[in-house]
C-alpha positions in Angstrom: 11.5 11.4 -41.3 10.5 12.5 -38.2 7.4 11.6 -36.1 5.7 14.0 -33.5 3.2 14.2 -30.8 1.9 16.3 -28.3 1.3 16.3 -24.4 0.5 18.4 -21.9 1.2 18.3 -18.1 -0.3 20.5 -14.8 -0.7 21.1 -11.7 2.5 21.4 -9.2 4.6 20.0 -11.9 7.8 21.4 -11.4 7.6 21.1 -7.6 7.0 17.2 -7.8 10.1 17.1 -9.8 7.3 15.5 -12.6 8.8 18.0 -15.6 12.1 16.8 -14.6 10.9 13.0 -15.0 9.0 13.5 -18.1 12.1 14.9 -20.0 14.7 12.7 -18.7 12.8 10.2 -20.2 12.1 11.7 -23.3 15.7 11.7 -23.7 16.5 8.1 -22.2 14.5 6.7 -24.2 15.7 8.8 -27.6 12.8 11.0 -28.3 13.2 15.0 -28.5 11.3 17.4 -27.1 10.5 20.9 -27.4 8.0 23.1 -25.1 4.9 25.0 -26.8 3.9 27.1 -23.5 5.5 27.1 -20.1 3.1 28.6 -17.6 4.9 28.7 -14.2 2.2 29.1 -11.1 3.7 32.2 -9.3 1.7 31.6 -5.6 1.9 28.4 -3.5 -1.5 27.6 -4.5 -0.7 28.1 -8.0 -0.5 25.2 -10.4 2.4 25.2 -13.8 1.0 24.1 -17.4 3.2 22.6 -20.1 2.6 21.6 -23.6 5.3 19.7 -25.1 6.0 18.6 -28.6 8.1 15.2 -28.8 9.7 13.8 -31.7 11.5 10.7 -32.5 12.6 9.5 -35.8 11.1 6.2 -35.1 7.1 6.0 -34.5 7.5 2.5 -32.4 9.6 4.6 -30.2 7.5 7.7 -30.0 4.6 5.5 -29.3 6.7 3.9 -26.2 7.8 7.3 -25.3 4.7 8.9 -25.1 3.1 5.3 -22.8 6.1 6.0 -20.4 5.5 9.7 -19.8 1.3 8.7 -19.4 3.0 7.4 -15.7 4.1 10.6 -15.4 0.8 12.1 -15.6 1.1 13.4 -19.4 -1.8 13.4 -21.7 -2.0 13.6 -25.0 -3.2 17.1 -26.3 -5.5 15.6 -28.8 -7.6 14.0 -26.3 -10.5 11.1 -27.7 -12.5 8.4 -26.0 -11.0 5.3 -24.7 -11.3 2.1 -26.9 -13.2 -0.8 -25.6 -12.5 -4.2 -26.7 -14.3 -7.7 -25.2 -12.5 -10.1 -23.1 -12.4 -13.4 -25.3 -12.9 -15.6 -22.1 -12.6 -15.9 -18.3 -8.9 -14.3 -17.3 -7.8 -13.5 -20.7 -6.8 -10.1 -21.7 -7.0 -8.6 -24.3 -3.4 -7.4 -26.2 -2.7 -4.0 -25.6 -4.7 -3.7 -22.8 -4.3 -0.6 -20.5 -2.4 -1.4 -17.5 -3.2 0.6 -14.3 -1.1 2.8 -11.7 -1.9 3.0 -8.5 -2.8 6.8 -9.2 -6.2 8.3 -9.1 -7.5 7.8 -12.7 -10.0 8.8 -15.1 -11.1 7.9 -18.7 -13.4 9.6 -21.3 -16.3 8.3 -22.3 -19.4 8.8 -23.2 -18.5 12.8 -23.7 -17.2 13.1 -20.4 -14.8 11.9 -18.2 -15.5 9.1 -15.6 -13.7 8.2 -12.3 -12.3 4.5 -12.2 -13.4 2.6 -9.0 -11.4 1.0 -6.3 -7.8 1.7 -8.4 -5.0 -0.2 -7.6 -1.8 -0.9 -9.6 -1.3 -3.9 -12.2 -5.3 -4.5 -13.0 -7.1 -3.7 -16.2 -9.9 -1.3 -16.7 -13.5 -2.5 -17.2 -16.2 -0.2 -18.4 -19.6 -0.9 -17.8 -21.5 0.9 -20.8 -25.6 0.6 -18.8 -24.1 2.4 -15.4 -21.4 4.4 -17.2 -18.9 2.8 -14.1 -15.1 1.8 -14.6 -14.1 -0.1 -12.3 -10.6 -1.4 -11.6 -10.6 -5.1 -12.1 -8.5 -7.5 -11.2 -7.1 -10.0 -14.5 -8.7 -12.8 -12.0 -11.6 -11.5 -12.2 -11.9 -10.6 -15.8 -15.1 -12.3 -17.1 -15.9 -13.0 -20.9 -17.6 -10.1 -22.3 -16.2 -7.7 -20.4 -15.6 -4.4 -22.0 -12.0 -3.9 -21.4 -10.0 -0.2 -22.1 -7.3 -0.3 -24.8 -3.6 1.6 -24.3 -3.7 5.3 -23.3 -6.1 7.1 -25.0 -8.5 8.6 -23.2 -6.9 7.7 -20.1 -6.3 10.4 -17.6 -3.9 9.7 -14.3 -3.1 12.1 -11.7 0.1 11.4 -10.0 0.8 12.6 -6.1 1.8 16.0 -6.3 4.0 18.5 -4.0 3.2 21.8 -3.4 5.4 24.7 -2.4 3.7 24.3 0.7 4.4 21.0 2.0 5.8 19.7 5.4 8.8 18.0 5.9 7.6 14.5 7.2 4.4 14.8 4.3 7.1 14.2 1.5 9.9 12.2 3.1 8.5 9.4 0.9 10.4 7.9 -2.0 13.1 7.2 0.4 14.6 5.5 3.2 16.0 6.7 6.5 19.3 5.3 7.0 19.4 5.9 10.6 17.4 4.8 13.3 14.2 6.3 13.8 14.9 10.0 16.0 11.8 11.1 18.7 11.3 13.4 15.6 10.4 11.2 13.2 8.4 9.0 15.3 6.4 12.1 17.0 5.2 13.2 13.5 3.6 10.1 12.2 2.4 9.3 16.2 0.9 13.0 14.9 -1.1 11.6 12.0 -2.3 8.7 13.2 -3.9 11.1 16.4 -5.3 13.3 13.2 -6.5 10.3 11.4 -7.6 8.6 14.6 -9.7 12.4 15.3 -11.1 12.2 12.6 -12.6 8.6 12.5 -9.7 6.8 9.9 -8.8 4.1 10.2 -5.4 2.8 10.3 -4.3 -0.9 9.3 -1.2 -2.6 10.2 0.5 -5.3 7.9 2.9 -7.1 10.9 4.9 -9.7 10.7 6.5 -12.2 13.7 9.5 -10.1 14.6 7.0 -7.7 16.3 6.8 -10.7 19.1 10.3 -11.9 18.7 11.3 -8.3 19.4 9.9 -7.7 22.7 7.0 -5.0 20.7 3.8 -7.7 21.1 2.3 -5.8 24.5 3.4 -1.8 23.1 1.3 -3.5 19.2 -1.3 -4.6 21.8 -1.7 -1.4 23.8 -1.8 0.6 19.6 -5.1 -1.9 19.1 -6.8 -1.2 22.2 -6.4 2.2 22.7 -7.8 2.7 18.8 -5.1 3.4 16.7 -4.7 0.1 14.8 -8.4 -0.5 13.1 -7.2 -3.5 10.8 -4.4 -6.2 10.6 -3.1 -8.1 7.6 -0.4 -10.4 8.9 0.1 -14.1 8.6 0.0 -17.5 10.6 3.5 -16.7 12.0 2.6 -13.2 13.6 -0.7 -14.7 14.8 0.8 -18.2 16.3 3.1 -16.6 18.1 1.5 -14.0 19.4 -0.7 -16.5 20.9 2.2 -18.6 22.0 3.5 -15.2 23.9 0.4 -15.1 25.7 0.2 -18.6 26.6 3.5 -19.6 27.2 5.3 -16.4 27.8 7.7 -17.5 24.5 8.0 -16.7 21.0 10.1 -19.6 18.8 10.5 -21.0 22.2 12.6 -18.2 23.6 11.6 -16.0 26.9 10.7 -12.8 25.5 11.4 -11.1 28.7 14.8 -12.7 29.7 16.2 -14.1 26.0 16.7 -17.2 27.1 16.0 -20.5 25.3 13.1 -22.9 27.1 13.4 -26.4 27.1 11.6 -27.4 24.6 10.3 -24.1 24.1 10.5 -25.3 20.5 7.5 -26.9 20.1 5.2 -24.1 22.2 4.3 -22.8 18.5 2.9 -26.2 17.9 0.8 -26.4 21.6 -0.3 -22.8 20.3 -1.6 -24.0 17.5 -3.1 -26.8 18.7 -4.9 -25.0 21.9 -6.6 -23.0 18.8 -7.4 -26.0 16.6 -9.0 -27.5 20.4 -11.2 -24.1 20.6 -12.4 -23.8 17.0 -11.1 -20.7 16.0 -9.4 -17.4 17.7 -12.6 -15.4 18.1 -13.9 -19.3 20.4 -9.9 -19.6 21.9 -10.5 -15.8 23.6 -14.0 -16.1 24.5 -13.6 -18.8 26.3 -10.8 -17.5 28.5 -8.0 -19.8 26.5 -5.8 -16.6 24.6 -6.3 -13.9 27.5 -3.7 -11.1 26.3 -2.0 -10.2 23.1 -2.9 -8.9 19.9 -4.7 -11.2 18.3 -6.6 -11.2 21.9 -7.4 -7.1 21.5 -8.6 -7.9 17.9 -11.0 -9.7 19.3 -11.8 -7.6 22.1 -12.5 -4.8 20.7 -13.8 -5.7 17.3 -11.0 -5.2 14.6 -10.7 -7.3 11.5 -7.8 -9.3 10.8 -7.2 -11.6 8.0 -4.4 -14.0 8.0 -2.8 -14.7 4.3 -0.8 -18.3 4.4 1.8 -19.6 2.8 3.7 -22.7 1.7 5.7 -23.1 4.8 3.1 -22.3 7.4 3.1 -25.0 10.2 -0.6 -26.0 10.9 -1.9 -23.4 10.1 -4.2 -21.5 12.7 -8.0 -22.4 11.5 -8.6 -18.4 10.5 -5.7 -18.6 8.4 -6.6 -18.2 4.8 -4.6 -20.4 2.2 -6.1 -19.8 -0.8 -4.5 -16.1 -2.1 -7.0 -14.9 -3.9 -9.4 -15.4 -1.4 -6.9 -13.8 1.0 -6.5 -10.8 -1.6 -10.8 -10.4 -1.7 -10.9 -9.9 2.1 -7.7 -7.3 1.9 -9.6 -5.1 -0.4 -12.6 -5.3 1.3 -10.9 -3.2 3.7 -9.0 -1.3 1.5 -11.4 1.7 1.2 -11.7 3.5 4.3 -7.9 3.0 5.1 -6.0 6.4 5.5 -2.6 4.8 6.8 -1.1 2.1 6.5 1.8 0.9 9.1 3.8 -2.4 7.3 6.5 -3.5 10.1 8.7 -6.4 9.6 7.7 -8.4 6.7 8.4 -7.8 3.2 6.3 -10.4 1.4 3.0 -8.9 3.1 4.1 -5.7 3.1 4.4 -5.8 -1.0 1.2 -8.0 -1.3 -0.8 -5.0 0.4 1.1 -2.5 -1.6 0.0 -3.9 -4.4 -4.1 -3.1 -3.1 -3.4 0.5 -2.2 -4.1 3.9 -3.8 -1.2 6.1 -4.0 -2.8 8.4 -1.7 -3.0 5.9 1.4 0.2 7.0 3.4 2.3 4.1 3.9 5.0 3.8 5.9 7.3 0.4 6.3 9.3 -0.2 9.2 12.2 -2.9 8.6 15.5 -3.6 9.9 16.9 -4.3 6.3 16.6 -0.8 4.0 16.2 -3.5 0.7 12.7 -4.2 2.0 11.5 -0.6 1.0 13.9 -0.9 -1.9 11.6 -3.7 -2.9 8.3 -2.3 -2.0 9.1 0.9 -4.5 10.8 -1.2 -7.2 7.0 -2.9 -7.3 5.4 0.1 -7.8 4.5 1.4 -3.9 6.1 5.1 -4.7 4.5 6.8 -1.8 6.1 4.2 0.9 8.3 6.4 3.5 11.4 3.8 4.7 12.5 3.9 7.8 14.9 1.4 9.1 14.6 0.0 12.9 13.8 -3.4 14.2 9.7 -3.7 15.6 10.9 -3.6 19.4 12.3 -0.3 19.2 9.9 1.7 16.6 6.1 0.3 18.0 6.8 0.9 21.6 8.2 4.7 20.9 4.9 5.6 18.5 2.8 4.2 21.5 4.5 6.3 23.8 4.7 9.2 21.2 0.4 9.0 20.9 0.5 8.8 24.9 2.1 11.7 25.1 -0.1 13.7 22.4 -3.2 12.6 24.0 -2.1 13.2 27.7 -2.5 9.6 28.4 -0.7 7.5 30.8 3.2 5.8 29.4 1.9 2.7 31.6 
């Protein structure tokens, strides 16, 4: 016996390689398929349509099948309203449950078909039936009663696309650059951030302490002044010794500018800290003339949020730094919304933490010395990242001096 059902796919399908996708699958996974109509967009702007009948002699595996190619973007042909079940109690989900992408998504309901808020991968869906919202929710958030949407059904996601049109550096994504970053590369995201920057976005940078140890602390500096880095996720480490650079002129007690070991320069991190903990906080340690340079100093100077996520092994921490994750997640997505880029340099952990918040259409780019950190990022479900491997010290100071150039400003 054999068991069949039907999907359909469109938009710039065959351009975005998503055809290709959805029928290596199908056959991956064991099903068939066969197509009902292939209508192939003949101009740029065109979009493709294509209904497909799968079959599998196994209706487990055709129900599997057809959840796999839903990532993909297919929908079932015979399209009906999403089914709603109650969360039992506080954080408990109900089986079968539908689990997001981080794709633009709708569901039907109600006899129409409804945008769901603030997406973001790995969350459940939660309809509320008075305002006729969905909204993305969080399983820590999940609240007894809640009206929760159940497997595919109804559920409509739109995958990034690529049309015949596109630029070279627009869909570099999905990969990672194996060489050092060129002048090229560098000049055409310095280009988007100007664009972004034009255009009042807002671009946030998730850092991590190799952007002092690397020499890249004053070029990171010079990005948040100047307007081009509106919000910073990072950690104790990147904010302790950023303040420990401006204090002591070291960062894990070694001269930045020579790259030689202090005496003792070992426990500055700890004075840092401490000179902090003395002031009350980072905002009190720069208004009262203690932190006078430095990121963490321009944050404060020129009014850009930061929040600092701990972790186990933080020393101290810093009194701004956030140890409770899910409090540190909240104050992540608060900013989440009006982010257009998103520049993650030198830290993997963080890097996939805020991956894990964004929209597949927020361009993300992560900057590490070791390729497996974008590896990672994707692997998690960040399918827009662009990789591109280079240390901190050489990639932040070239995109300064890359938006210097653009905007006829001053290298110095």
């Amino acid at each position: 016996m054999s068991f069949s059902r039907e999907i359909e796919l469109d938009g710039h399908i065959i351009d975005s390689g998503i055809v290709e996708n959805v029928l290596d699958t199908i056959l991956d996974m064991g099903g068939d398929f066969e197509f009902l109509v292939f209508e192939v967009g003949k101009k740029k702007t065109d979009k493709s349509y294509a209904k497909i009948r799968i079959s599998s002699d196994n209706c487990d595996k055709l129900d599997g099948i057809v959840s796999r190619l839903h990532r993909h973007g297919a929908r079932l042909v015979e399209v009906a309203e999403v089914s709603l079940v109650p969360a039992e109690g506080e954080r408990i989900v109900p089986k079968g449950f539908y689990s997001t992408t981080n794709y633009p998504t709708e569901i039907k309901y109600s006899g129409g078909w409804i945008q769901v808020e603030k997406i973001e991968m790995d969350c459940l869906i939660v309809v509320n039936p008075d305002e006729k919202r969905a909204i993305c929710t969080p399983m820590d958030k999940l609240r007894q009663g809640d009206l929760v949407v159940m497997g595919e059904l109804g559920v409509k996601v739109y995958p990034p696309e690529r049309s015949r049109d596109h630029n070279e550096f627009e869909f570099m994504g999905g990969g990672v650059s194996s060489e050092r970053p060129t002048e090229t590369i560098i000049a055409k995201i310095a280009k988007e951030m100007v664009e972004l920057h034009q255009r009042g976005g807002k671009v946030a940078l998730v850092g991590g302490p190799a952007i002092i140890h690397t020499g890249a602390a004053g070029a990171c500096a010079a990005l948040v002044r100047e307007g081009y880095i509106n919000v910073l996720f990072a950690g104790n480490a990147l904010a302790t010794h950023d303040i420990e650079y401006s204090l002591y002129g070291t960062s894990l007690g070694m001269n930045i500018k020579t790259g030689d070991l202090v005496s003792a320069g070992h426990k500055n991190h700890l004075y840092a800290i401490s000179e902090v903990m003395r002031a009350g906080s980072i905002r009190a340690a720069v208004e009262t003339g203690v932190v006078r340079s430095g990121i963490m100093y321009e944050c404060i100077k020129n009014n850009v949020p930061f929040v600092l996520a701990g972790s186990i092994r933080d020393d101290g921490p810093l009194p701004d730094v956030i140890s409770d994750a899910r409090i540190a997640q909240d104050e992540m997505r608060k900013y989440v919304p009006d982010i257009g880029m998103v520049l993650m340099v030198a830290t993997m952990l963080h890097s996939i933490a805020v991956g894990n918040c964004l929209p597949a259409y927020v361009r993300t780019i992560c900057v590490d010395i070791n390729p497996s950190t974008v590896t990672k990022l994707m692997d998690r479900g960040t399918m827009q990242a662009i990789g591109i491997v280079s240390d901190a010290g050489a990639f932040i100071p070239m995109l300064l001096r890359q938006i210097r150039l653009m905007t006829g400003q001053s290298e110095e």
